[in-house]
N, C-alpha and C positions, 0 to 999 in steps of 0.2 A: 885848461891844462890841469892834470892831477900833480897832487904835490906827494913829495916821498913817500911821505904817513903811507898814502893810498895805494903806494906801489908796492910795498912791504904788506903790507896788508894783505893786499890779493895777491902776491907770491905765496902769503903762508898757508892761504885758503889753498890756491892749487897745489900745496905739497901736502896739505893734509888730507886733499880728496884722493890726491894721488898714492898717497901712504894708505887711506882706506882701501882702496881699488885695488890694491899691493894684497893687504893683508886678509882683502875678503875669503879667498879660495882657501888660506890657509885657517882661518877661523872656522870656515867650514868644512872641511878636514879633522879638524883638534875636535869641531863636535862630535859629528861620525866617528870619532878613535873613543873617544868618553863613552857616548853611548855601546860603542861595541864592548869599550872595557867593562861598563855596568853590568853588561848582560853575559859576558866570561864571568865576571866574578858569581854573579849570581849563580848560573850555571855550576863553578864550582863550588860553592857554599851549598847548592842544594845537594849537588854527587856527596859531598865530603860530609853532610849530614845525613844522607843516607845511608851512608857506608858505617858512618859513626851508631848509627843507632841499632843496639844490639837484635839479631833476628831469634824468633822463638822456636825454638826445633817441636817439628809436629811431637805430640808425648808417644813414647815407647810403648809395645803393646803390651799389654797385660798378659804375662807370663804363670800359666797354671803351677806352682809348686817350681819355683823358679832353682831353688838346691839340685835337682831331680834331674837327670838326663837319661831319659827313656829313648826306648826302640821298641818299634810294632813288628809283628812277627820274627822275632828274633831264632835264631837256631845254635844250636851249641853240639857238635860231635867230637866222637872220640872212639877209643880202642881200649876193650877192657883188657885184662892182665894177659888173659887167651887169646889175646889180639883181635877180638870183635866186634865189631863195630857198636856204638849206639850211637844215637840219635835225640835230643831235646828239643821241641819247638816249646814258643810261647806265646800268647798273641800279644801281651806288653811284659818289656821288660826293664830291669834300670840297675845301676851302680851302685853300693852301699856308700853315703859319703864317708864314714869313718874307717872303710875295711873295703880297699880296690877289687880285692880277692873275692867277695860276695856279689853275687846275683841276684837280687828278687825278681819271683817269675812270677808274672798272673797265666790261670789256665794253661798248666804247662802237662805237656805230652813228651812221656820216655819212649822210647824203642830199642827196647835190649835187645843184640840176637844172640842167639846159643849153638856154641859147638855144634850140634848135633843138628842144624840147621830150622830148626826152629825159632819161635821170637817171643817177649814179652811186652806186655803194653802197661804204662804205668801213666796214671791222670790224677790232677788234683787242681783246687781253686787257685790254690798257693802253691809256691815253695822256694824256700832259699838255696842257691846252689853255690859250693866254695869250691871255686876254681881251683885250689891247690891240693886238696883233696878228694874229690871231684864226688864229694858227697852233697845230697840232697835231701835238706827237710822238707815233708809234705804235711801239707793239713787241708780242710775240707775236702768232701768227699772224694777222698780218696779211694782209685778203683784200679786194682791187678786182677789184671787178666794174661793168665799162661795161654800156650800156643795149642793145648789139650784142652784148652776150653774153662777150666777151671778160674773160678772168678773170687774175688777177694775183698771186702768191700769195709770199711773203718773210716775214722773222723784226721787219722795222723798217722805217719810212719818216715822210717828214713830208708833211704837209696842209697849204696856205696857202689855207682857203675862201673868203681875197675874191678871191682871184684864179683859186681850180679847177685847184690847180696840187699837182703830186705828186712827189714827191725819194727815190729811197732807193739806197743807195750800200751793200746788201748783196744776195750773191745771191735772183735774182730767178726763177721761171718764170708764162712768159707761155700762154695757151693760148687759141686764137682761130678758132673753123670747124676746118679741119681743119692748122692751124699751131700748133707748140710750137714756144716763146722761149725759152730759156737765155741769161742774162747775169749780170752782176756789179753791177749798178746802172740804174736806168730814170730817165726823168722824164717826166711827162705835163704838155704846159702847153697853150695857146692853146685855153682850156673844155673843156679834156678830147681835144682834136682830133686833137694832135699827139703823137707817141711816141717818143723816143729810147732806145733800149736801149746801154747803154756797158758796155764792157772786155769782151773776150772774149765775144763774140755767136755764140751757135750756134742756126742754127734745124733745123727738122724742117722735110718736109711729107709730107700722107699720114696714114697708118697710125701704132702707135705705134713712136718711135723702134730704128733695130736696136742692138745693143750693141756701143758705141766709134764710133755715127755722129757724126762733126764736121760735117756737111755745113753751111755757110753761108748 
């Protein structure tokens, strides 16, 4: 026969394997929740350093004359005082940054036309045009050519298109039928009509000039 001790005893053993047997499913539960929580956390620690860690923006291109805001074939029309039309192309053009009202034109092409229905052609490498004046400096080779064929040819001159009026105050040669114009400065005004040639005017006529002709 067992005495108390023994009964006590293995009561406490079945309660404690019974409390094991209780508690297994739930220890193995409480793992799987651990592990899953490690692997959220992680998870989040890894998004939230990634997110944290600053991205490098690809680099900006390289911008030629970054001041500058050009236009390729640009075109500029208008109505001179006689209300006739012209015409400026260019093949680049751009804004002045200190004066809105300026144009620089590379390669730029005038087409004045004239009352009488005729037209003028004016070219040069350059030229500045002010929009509020609707004037235009030109420089290198600079070349007018009338509607009569007469052709005009210097290093600068200016354009004033409302009025069809032409300035240039460096040597000039003029060439017209069978007339060559040597001078020092021209101006064409009254629509192209009129012609002054100034300072030292040498003309030709004929054939081409002989060598040390001054003829007047």
């Amino acid at each position: 026969m067992s005495s108390h001790t023994e009964a006590k005893a293995g009561t406490g053993a079945i309660r404690r394997a019974v409390l094991r047997a209780r508690l297994a499913p739930l220890l193995t539960w409480a793992s799987i929740a651990a592990v899953v929580g490690f692997a959220a956390v992680f998870v989040l620690q890894a998004g939230l350093f990634a997110y944290l860690v600053p991205v490098t923006p690809p680099a900006p291109p390289t911008i030629e004359n970054p001041d500058k805001i050009t236009s390729d074939n640009s075109v500029i029309t208008g109505r001179d005082s006689k209300d006739q039309p012209y015409k400026v192309t260019a093949k680049r053009a751009w804004q002045d940054p200190d004066n809105t009202k300026i144009i620089h034109l590379e390669t730029m092409k005038a087409v004045l036309d004239q009352a009488n229905g005729s037209s003028s052609t004016v070219v040069s490498d350059i030229a500045v045009y002010d929009s509020d004046t609707k004037k235009a400096d030109l420089s290198g080779n600079v070349v007018l050519v009338r509607g009569d064929g007469t052709t005009a040819r210097m290093d600068s001159a200016t354009v004033y298109l409302k009025d069809q009026k032409l300035t240039s105050s460096v040597p000039v040669v003029v060439t017209s039928n069978d007339m060559i114009v040597h001078a020092n400065g021209m101006e064409i005004t009254n629509d192209g009509d009129d012609i002054l040639f100034l300072n030292g005017v040498k003309t030709h006529f004929g054939g081409p000039p002989a060598k040390g002709d001054k003829s007047q």
